[in-house]
C-alpha positions in Angstrom: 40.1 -13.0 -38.6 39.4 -10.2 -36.2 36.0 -9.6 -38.0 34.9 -13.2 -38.1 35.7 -13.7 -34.4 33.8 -10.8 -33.6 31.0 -12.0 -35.5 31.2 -15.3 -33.8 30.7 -13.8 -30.5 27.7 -11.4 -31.6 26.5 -14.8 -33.0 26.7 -16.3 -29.7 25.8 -13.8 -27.4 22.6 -13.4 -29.0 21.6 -17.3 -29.0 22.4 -17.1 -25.8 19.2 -14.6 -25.0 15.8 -16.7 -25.0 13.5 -15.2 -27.9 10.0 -13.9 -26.7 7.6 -16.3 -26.4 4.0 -15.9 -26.3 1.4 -18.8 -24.9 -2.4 -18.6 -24.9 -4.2 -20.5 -21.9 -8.1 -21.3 -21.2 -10.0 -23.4 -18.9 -10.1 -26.0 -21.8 -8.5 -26.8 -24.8 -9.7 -24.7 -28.2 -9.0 -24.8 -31.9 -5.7 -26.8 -32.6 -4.5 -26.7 -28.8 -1.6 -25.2 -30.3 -1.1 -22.1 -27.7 -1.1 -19.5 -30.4 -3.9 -17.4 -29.8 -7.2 -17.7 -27.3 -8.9 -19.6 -30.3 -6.2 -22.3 -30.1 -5.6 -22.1 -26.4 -3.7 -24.8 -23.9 -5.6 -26.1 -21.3 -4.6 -24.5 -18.5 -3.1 -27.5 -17.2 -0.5 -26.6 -19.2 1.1 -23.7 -17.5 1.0 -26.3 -14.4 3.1 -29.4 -15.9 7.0 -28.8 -14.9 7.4 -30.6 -18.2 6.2 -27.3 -20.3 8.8 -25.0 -18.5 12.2 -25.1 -19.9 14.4 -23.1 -22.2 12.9 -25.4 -25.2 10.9 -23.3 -27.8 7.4 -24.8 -26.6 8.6 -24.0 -23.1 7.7 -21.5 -20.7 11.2 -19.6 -19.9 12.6 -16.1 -19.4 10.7 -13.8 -21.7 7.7 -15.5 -22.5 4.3 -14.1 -21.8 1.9 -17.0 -20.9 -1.9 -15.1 -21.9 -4.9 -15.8 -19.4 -8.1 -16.1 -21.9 -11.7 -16.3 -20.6 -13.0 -17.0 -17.3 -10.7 -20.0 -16.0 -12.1 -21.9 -12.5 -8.6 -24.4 -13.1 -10.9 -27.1 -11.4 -10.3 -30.0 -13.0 -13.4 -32.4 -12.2 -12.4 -33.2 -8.6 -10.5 -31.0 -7.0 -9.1 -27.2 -8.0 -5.3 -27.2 -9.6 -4.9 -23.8 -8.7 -1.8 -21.7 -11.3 2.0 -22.6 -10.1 4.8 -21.1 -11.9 7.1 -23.7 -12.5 10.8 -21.7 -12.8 11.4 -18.2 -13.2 12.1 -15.4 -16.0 15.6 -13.6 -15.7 17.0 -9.8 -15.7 15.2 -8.1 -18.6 13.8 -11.2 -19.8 10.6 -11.7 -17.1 8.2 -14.3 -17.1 5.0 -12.8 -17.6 1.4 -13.8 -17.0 -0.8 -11.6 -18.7 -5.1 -11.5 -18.8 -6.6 -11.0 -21.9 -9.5 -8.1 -21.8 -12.3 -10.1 -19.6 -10.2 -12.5 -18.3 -11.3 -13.8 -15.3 -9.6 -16.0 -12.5 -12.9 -17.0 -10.7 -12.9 -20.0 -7.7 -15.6 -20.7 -5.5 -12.1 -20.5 -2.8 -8.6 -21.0 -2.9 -9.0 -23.6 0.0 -5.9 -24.0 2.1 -3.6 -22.8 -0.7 -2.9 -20.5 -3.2 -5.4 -19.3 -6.2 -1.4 -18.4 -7.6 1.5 -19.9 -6.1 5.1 -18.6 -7.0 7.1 -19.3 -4.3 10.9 -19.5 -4.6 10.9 -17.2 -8.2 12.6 -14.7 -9.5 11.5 -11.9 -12.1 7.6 -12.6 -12.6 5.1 -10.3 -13.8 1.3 -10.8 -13.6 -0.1 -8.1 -15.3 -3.8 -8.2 -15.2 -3.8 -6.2 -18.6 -7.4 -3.9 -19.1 -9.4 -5.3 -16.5 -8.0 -8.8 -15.0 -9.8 -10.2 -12.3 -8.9 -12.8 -9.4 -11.9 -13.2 -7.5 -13.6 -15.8 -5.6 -17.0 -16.6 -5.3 -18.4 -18.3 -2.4 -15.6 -17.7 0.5 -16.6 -15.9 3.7 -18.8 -15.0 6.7 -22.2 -16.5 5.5 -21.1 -18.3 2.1 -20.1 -21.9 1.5 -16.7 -21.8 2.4 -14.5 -20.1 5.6 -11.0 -21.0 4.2 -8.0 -19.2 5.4 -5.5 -18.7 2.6 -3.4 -16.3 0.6 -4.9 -16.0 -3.1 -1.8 -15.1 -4.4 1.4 -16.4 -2.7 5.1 -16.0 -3.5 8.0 -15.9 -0.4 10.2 -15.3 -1.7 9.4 -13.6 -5.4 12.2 -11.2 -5.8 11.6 -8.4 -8.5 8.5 -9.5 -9.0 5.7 -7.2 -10.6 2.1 -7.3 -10.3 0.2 -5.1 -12.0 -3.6 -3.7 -12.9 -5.3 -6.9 -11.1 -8.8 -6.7 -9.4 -8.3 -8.9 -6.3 -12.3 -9.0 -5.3 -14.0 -11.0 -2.7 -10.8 -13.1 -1.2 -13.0 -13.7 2.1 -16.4 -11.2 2.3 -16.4 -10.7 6.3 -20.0 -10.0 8.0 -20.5 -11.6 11.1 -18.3 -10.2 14.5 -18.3 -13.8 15.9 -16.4 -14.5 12.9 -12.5 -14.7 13.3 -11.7 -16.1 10.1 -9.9 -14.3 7.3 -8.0 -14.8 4.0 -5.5 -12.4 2.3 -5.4 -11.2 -1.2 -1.7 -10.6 -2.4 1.7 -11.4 -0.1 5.0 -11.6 -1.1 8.7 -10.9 0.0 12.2 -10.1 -1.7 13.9 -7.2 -2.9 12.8 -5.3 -6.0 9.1 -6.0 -5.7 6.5 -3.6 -7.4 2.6 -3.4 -6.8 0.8 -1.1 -8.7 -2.5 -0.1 -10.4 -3.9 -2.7 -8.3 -7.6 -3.0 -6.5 -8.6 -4.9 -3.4 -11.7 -5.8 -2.0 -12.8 -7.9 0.9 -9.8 -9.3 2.2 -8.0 -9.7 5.3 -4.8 -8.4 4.2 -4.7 -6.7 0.9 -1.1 -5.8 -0.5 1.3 -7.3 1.9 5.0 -7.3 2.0 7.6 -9.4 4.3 10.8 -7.8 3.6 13.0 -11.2 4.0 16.3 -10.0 2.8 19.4 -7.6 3.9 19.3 -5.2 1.1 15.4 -5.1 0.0 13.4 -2.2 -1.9 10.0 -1.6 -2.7 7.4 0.1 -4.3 3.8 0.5 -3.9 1.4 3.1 -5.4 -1.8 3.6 -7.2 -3.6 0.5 -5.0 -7.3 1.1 -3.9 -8.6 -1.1 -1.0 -12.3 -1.3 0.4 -13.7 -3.6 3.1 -10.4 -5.0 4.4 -8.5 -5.3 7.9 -5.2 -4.6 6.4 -4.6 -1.7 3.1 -0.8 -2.1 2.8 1.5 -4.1 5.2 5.2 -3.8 4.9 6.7 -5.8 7.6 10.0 -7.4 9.0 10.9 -9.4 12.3 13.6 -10.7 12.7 17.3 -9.8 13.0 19.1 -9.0 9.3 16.4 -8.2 7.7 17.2 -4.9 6.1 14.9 -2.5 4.0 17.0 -0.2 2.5 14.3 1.8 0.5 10.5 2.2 0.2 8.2 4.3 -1.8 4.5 3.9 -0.7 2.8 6.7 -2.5 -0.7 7.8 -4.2 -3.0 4.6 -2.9 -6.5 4.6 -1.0 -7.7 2.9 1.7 -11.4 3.0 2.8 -13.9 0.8 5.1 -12.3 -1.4 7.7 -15.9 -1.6 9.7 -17.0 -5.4 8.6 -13.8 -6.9 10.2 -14.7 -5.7 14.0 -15.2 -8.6 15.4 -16.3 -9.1 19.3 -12.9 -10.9 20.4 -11.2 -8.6 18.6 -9.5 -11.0 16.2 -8.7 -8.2 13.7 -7.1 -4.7 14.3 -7.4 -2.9 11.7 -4.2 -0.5 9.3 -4.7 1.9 6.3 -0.9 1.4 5.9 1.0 -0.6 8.5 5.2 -0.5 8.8 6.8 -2.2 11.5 10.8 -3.8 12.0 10.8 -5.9 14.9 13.2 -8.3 16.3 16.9 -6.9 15.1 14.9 -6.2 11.5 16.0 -2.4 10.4 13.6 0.1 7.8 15.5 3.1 6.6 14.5 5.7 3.5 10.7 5.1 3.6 8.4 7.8 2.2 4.8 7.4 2.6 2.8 10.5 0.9 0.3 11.6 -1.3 -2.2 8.9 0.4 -6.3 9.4 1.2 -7.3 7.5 3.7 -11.2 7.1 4.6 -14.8 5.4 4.8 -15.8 4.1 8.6 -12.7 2.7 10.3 -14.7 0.5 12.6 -14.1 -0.3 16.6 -11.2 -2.5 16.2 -9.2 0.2 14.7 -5.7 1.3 15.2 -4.7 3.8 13.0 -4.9 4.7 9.5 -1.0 5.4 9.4 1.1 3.1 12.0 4.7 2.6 11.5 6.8 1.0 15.0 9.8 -0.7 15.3 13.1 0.1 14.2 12.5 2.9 11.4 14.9 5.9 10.8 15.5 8.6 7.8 12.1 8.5 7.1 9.2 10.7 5.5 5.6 10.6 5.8 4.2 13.6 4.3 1.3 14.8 1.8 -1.2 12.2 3.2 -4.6 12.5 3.9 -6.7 11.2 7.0 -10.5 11.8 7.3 -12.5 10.3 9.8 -16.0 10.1 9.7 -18.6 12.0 12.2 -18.5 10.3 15.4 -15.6 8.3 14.8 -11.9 8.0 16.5 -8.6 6.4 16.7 -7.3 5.6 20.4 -4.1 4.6 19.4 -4.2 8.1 16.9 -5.3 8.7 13.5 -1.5 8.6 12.7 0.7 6.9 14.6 4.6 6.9 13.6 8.1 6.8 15.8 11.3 5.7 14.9 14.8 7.7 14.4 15.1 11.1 12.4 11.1 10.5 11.5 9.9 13.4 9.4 6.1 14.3 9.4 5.1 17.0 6.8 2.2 18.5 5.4 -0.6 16.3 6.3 -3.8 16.0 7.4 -5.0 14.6 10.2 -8.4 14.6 11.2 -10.6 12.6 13.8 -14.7 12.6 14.0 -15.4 13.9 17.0 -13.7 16.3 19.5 -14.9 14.3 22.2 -12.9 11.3 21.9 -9.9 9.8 20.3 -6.4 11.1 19.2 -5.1 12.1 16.5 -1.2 12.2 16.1 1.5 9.9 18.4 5.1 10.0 17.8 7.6 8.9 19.4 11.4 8.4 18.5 14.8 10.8 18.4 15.6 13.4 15.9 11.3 13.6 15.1 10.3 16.4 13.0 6.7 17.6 13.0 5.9 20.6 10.1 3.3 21.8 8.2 0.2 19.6 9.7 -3.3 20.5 9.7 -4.2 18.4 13.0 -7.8 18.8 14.5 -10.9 17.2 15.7 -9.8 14.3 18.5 -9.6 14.5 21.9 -6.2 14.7 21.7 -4.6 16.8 19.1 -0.6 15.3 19.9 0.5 12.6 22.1 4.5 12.3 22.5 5.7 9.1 24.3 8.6 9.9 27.0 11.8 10.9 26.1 10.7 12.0 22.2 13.6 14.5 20.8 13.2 16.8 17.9 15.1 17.7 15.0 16.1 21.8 15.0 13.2 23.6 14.8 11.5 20.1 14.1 8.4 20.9 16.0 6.5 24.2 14.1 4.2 25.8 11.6 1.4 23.1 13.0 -2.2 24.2 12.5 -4.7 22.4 15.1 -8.5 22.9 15.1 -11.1 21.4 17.4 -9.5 19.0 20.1 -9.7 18.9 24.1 -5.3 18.6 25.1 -1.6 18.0 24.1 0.3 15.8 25.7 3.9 15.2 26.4 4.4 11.8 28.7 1.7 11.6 30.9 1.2 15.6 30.9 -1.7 17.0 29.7 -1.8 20.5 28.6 -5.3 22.3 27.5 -4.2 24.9 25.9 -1.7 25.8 23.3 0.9 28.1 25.1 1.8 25.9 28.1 2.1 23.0 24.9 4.4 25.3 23.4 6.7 25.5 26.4 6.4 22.4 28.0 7.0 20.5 24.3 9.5 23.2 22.6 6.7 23.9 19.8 7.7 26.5 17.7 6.0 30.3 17.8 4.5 29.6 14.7 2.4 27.1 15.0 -1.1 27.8 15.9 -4.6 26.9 17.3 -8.0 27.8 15.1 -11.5 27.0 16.2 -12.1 25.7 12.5 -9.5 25.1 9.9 -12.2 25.8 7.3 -11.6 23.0 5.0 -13.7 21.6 2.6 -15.0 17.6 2.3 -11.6 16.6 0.8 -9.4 18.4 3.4 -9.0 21.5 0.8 -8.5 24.7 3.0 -10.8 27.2 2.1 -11.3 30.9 1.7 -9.8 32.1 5.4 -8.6 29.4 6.8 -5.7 29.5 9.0 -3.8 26.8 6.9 -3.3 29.7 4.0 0.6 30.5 4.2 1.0 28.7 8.2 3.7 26.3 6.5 7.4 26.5 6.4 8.9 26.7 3.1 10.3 22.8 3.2 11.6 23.2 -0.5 15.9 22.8 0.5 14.8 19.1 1.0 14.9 19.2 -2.7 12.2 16.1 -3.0 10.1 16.7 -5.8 6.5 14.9 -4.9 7.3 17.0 -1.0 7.8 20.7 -3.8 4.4 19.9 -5.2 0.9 19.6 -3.0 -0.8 16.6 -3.1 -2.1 16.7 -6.2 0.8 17.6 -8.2 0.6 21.7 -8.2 4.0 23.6 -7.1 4.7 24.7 -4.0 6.4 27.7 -4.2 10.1 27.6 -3.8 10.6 31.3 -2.0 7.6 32.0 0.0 5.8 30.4 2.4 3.9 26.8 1.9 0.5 26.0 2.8 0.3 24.3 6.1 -1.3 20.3 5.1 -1.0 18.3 1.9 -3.4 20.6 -0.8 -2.5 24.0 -1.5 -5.4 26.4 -1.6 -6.9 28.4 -4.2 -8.2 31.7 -5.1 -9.8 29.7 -8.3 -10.2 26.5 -8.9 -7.6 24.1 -8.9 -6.5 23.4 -12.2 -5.1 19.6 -10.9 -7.9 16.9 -10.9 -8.0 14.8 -7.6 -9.8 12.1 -8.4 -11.9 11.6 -4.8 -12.2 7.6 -4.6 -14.5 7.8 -1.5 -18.0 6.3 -2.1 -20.4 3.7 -0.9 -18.5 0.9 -0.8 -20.1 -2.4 -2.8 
């Protein structure tokens, strides 16, 4: 009896999981119209209909993968339908929308909606598969269309995945008069995951509002070009809590067609802020290159305000072109117990600009390689520092510290006046190469504290994955240097953008 009971209950645990699922769709109808493969793909249409999504076995439920075939334009003879997930997957058992290799999502614009809407659901994936594409066509500046709008939309989506999309063309900005822009991907909830993800002229590329009290993220591997915006993870409002945030390994390049003459746009690499009563704690930003022409309406590559604390920011890279500067600071971070290690930081001209602020209690400031600004360091009033939380800096070309609203032109009163460690240190070049690697001689080569009893394994390894040693002293910035070359690849994103 024991046996058969048992049995009984294996029986109905496991009808009680929905079977995988797998659903072909196309811009119309093929073959049988049966769903089964891209030769006998739904209309699209399908996927929309609340009638298809169900726990049914022809339904769209937890588990099934719903397959995007060809180039679909989901305009419908009169007016564009857009894609709207109807319910949501479950715990292991996502709903997933998947492109087929060439699959294309391609609108002339998204209008005032969504090219995707999921809104109110839980455990999604879209996984754009080899080389998925959302794009649209004739949306921007100078083209038929100037519609604001988010391409793809979900708040709230909680543990929600998207995954190797191309997001190209959301709204192509050219004209400074022109304050209009439209946004690629936004989102909000706990357990959200972007990744090997690309972004191209848009407003706001990867955006997201934490909305909850116990939300974590991820975000890595994204490249952005042309956009106002890289990476926004934001939160105003009291109760909203992020409890943990990995932001590592992305690029950001070429913010300069979204200056505007009112200044409509400032533009982020990566932008963090809590306003409001919102809280951000156990954020790590590293292992990031930032570049390409900032533009005028430029704030700062890295800019993290509000209500931060226990937080890292380290391994990043910051290279600004000849001639170019950040007023408000290359990098600009405060917050409580703020930690700021092994980075680069470097402005385009020594005449002009700055290149770190920082501001908060607790700060700790190691390991930098800080040089070619105006101003090197800019600490707001009343900054504190961790125990020796303010060493082992390397700056090159710049004009002045500055602590409040005291200058200092040279590095010894800095040193006193700030509480700057004895080892840190000022170079006339910090003999790096194009990619911020330090060369033969240059002062970075064993500046660094040994940072290793913070026992974080991407912090133990430079930025492109080679040890840092675990006895002796580190490099100061995020690349160790090399008697030979490197035996890591670092894949250098930076080109002409398109």
């Amino acid at each position: 009896m024991r046996v058969l009971m048992t049995a009984g209950w294996l029986v109905l645990a496991i009808a009680t999981i929905c079977p995988a699922k797998d659903m072909y769709i196309a811009q119309n109808a093929a073959g049988r119209s049966d769903g089964a493969d891209c030769a006998n793909a739904f209309r699209y249409a399908f996927f929309n209909d609340p009638a298809n999504w169900g726990s049914g076995a022809a339904q769209i439920g937890p588990g099934t993968t719903v397959h995007l075939c060809g180039v679909v334009t989901t305009f419908n003879g009169a007016a564009y339908d857009y894609l709207t997930f109807r319910g949501s997957g479950a715990s292991g058992q996502p709903i997933t929308l998947k492109w087929e290799p060439n699959a294309r999502l391609s609108l002339p614009t998204c209008g005032s909606g969504s090219c995707i809407l999921f809104s109110g659901r839980t455990y999604l994936v879209l996984d754009g598969g080899s080389n998925g594409v959302v794009e649209e066509t004739d949306n921007g500046s100078t083209l038929g269309h100037q519609d604001r709008h988010t391409a793809l939309y979900g708040r709230p989506c909680s543990h929600c995945e998207f995954k190797n999309l191309a997001l190209r063309n959301i709204y192509v900005h050219s004209l400074a008069s022109d304050d209009i822009g439209a946004d690629a991907l936004t989102v909000s909830g706990p357990g959200i995951l972007m990744h090997h993800m690309s972004c191209s002229h848009a407003s706001g590329c990867f955006t997201i509002s934490v909305s909850g009290a116990d939300d974590s993220v991820e975000m890595y591997n994204l490249d952005s070009s042309n956009t106002n915006h890289c990476m926004t993870l934001a939160a105003n409002g009291a109760g909203y809590a992020l409890l943990s945030a990995r932001i590592h390994d992305n690029n950001c390049q070429d913010f300069a067609n979204w200056d505007t003459t009112s200044n409509a746009f400032h533009h982020d690499g990566i932008h963090l802020y809590a306003l409001n009563g919102a809280t951000f704690r156990d954020v790590q930003v590293y292992n990031n290159l930032f570049g390409g022409d900032p533009g005028v309406n430029v704030t700062s590559f890295i800019y993290a305000t509000g209500a931060i604390s226990d937080s890292l920011f380290f391994n990043n890279v910051m290279l600004t072109p000849a001639d170019k500067y950040f007023n408000n600071g290359v990098f600009c971070a405060g917050g409580d117990r703020i930690s700021i290690y092994n980075n680069l930081i470097l402005g385009g001209t020594s005449a002009s600009g700055l290149c770190l602020a920082t501001s908060g209690t607790g700060i700790a400031v190691r390991n930098n390689l800080v040089g070619k600004c105006s101003g090197l360091v800019s600490l707001a009033a009343g900054t504190t520092f961790a125990d020796r939380g303010l060493d082992h800096n390397v700056y090159g070309p710049g004009q002045n510290w500055k602590s409040g609203s005291t200058f200092y032109y040279t590095l010894e009163p800095w040193k006193t006046a700030s509480g700057e460690g004895a080892h840190s240190l000022s170079a006339a070049d910090l003999k790096v190469d194009s990619k911020g690697r330090p060369q033969p001689g240059s002062p970075a080569i064993n500046a660094g504290a040994n940072l290793s009893y913070h026992a974080l394994p991407a912090l133990n390894a430079d930025r492109v994955g080679d040890p840092r040693s675990a006895c002796s002293a580190w490099d100061a910035g995020p690349y160790n240097h090399y008697p030979v070359p490197s035996a890591a690849t670092d894949l250098w994103p930076f080109q002409a953008a398109p």
